[in-house]
Steps between C-alpha positions, in 0.01 A plus 500: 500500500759670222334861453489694160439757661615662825461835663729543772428759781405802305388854598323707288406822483326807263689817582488513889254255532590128589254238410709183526703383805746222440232294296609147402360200330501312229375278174621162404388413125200399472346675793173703570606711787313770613574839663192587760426826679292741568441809282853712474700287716809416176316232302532730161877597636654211534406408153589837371827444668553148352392639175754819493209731484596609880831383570590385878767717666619208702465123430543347214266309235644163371323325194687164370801589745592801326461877751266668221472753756466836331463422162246684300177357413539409182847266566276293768194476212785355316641264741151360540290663759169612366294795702160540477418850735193551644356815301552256165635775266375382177583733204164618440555612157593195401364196381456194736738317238713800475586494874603121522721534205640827680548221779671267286730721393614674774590227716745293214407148648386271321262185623170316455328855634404599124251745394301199404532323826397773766206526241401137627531584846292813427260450285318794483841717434517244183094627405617863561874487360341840298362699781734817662613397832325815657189343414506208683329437795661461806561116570602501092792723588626336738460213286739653263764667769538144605503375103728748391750423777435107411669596120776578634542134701625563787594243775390712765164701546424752729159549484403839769100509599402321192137483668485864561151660394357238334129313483543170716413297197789630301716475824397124443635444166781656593583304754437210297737656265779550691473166663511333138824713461691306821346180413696563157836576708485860532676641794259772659555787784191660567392806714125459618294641740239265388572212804291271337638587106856426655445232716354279196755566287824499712711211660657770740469776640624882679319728652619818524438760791618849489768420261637224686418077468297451751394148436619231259412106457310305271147610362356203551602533900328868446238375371372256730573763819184774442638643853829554381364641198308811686781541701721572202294628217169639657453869429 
């Protein structure tokens, strides 16, 4: 397996406070691999760490072969990893076709991830292209976080608790959604604590324990071992 993306035995910490204790893994293109844990165990770290937004004080992060290890946020946007965080920051102020085109621009990539395309994958953003962001339900924001970060085409996307307070049916279509992204190519690292949301979705997985892997194999493997799956991810 040739990785895109590698994170090599990083620590991370906020202030005095480590999180992260020589985490490692890794994405080959055109995986779905999924980071699983528990509730405040490094899931939204590590990809704050990949993404510059927390950088590691030890370790590095490789994308493509290159150490893009402390480079601000917007350089790894640019070199084509696309974040989508958990609490979806929309601009609320703005139009739903005001944010993607803030998307567009920011990222300078160009690619088949037009305004007009993420409108066919979400349709309803298309029927409400008018609408402020703020006014948007829930599941429709985080239809547009994940939109907006589609404009700006990455190769990468780090999607962190994309599930998180939403109705089961829009969990659903999500999940359908995201799975017609990787069946289109889309390399994927997600952060779940929805077993059953990841597990659908991902061709491998890590599962993170007090900041540490604790577990890593194939989801499928996961999957089929219920036993396994208490052991590691029951609260």
């Amino acid at each position: 397996m040739t990785a895109l993306l590698t994170v090599e035995a990083i620590d991370t910490a906020y202030g005095l406070s480590r999180v992260l204790f020589g985490v490692s893994l890794e994405v080959a293109a055109g995986e779905c691999v999924s980071l699983l844990g528990r509730n405040g165990v490094g899931k939204t770290t590590t990809m704050r760490s990949i993404m510059g937004l927390t950088p590691p004080s030890r370790g590095r992060i490789v994308w493509r072969g290159r150490d893009i290890t402390g480079w601000p946020p917007h350089r790894i946007a640019r070199a084509g990893i696309g974040f989508v965080p958990e609490d979806r920051r929309v601009f609320a102020e703005l139009s739903v076709e005001e944010n993607l085109e803030v998307g567009a621009r920011a990222a300078r990539r160009g690619g088949r991830w037009t305004i007009a395309a993420v409108g066919e994958l979400f349709p309803v953003l298309r029927e409400r292209r008018h609408q402020r962001g703020g006014l948007l339900s829930g599941g429709e924001q985080q239809m547009l976080t994940i939109a907006r970060t589609l404009t700006g085409n990455p190769e990468l996307l780090l999607l962190d608790e994309p599930s998180e307070g939403l109705a089961p049916l829009v969990v659903d279509m999500l999940r359908d959604k995201i799975s017609e992204l990787k069946a289109q190519g889309l390399t994927i690292l997600l952060a779940e604590q929805r077993v059953d949301f990841a597990l659908a979705l991902a061709d491998r997985v890590y599962v993170l324990e007090k900041g540490r892997v604790c577990h890593t194999g194939s989801a499928a493997e996961l999957r089929a071992d219920q036993a396994l799956v208490e052991r590691l991810l029951s609260l």
